[in-house]
Every structure is written in C-alpha cells, then in structure tokens.
C-alpha positions as CSV (number, residue, x, y, z in Angstrom):
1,X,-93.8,207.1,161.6
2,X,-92.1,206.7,158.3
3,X,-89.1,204.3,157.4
4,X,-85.9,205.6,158.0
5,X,-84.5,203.9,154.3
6,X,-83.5,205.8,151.1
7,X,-84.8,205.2,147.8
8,X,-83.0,204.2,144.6
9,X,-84.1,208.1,143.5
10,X,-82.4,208.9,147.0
11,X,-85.6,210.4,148.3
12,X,-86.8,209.4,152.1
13,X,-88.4,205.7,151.8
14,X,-92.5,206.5,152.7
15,X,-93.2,203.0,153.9
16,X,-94.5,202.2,157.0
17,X,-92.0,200.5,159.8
18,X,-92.2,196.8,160.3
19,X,-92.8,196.7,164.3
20,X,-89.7,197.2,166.4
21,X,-88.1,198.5,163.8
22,X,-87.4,202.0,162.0
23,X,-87.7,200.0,158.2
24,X,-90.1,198.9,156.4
25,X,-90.2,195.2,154.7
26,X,-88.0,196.8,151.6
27,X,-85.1,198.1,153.6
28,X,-84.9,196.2,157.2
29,X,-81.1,194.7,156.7
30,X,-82.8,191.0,158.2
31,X,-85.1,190.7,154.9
32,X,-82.5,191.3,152.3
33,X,-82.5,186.8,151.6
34,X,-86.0,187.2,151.4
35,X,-86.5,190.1,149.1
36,X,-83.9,188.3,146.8
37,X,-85.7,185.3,146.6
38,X,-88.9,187.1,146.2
39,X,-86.8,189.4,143.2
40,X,-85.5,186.6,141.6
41,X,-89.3,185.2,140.8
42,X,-90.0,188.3,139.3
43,X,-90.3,188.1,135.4
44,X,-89.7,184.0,135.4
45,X,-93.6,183.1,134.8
46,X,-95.0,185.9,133.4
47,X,-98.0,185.8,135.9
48,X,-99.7,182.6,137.3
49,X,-102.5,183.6,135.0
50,X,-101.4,183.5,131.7
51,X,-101.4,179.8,131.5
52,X,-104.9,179.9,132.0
53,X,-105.2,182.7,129.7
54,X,-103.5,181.0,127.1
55,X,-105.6,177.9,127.8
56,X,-108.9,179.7,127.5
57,X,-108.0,181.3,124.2
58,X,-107.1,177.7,123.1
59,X,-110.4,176.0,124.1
60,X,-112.5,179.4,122.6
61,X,-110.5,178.8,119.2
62,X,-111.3,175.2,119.3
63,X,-115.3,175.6,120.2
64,X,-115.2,178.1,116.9
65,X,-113.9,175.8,114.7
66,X,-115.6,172.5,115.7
67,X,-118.9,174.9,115.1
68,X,-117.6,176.5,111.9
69,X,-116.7,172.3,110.8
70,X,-120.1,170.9,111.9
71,X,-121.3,174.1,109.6
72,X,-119.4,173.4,106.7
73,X,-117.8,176.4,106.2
74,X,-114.5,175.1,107.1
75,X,-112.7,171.9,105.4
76,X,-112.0,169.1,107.7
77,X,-108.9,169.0,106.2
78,X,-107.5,172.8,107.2
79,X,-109.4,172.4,110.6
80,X,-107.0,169.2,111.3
81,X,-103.7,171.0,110.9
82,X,-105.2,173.6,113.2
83,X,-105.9,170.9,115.6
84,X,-102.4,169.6,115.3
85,X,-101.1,173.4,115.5
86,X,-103.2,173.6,119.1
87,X,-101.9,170.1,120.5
88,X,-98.3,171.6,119.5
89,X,-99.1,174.7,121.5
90,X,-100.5,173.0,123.9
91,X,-97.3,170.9,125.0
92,X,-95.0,173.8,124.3
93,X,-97.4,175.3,127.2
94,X,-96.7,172.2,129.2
95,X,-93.5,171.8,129.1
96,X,-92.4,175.6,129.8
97,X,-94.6,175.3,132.7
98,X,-92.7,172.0,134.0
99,X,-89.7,174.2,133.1
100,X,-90.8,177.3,135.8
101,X,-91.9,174.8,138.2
102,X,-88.7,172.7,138.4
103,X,-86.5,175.8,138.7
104,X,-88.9,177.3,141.4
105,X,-88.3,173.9,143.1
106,X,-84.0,174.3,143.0
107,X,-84.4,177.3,144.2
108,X,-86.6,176.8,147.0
109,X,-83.8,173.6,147.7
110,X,-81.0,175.9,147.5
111,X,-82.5,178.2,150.0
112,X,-83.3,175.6,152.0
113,X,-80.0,173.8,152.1
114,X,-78.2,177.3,152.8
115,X,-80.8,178.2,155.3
116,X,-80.0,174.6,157.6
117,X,-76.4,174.1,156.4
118,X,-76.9,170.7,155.6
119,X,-75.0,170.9,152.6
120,X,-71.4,169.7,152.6
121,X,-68.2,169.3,150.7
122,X,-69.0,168.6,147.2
123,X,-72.9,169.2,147.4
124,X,-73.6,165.8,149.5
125,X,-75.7,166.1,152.4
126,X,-74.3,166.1,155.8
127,X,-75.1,163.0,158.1
C-alpha cells in the first residue's frame, strides 16, 4: 500500500503508510507540528559534524606547525600570530555553537510551553 498524499511536483506520494493510516510520516495531518519543528532545524548547524571537522583541521594545522617550529623552518615569531589566528577561530567556533544550542533550547521551550498551555497572559507561567 502506498500513501494516499500528493507531492509538491503533484505526483502520487510513494511513501509507505504510517499504521492505521493511509499517510506516510510527511503527509499524516497529526505530524504537521512535528515536521515543522523538525524543518525549522534544517540548515541552522550545518551538520553536528562540522564542528568536529573544523576542530580536526585545527589540531592537524597545529601538529604541522609545532613540527615545522621544532624544525626551524618556520620563525617563532610567524608561528605565534598563527597561534593567535587559531585561538580566534577557535572561540568564534565556540560561541556560534553556544549560539545554535541556545536557540535549539527556545525552541524546544516554545514547543513545550504551547504543547502544555502553561503559558499565560503576557508570557508568565500559569500557577
């Protein structure tokens, strides 16, 4: 059996029926919250690897030139500035992750204060 939903091409959804149901997870009318919220992450982080990424390239970059100093075939001097260039990178890494992080966290709030209600006049909580 095949979902019963239409595309955004308007050809016949090919996804397979969430049980009881004649739509899949994409066009069942009781998902549409959760395929928001899930929509909405999309594009804000860029991948929970690339962090890591980014932080592997760093610590490769500095192995290389702690070798190429204890060499000498790089000044001390030049290799500082590129350390100071890395720490800069480093907490501009930092803080847009704290960034992503808090705004996943108001939004997870949000939902959770619309899902329970418990938000009243003015944004104070109800007692």
């Amino acid at each position: 059996m095949k979902c019963s939903g239409i595309t955004k091409s308007g050809t016949a959804c090919k996804g397979i029926p969430i049980e009881d149901s004649q739509y899949c997870f994409m066009h069942h009318p009781d998902h549409v919250e959760e395929r928001r919220r899930y929509g909405s992450k999309g594009g804000k982080r860029g991948g929970r690897g690339r962090p890591s990424v980014e932080i592997s390239a760093i610590k490769a970059l500095l192995s290389d030139l702690t070798e190429k100093v204890l060499e000498g075939a790089l000044p001390t001097s030049a290799v500082a500035v590129a350390n100071q260039l890395i720490n800069t990178q480093l907490r501009a890494i930092e803080t847009d992750r704290r960034i992503k992080e808090t705004e996943e966290l108001e939004a997870r709030i949000e939902a959770l204060e619309t899902k329970t209600n418990l938000k009243g006049v003015g944004g104070q909580w109800r007692r």
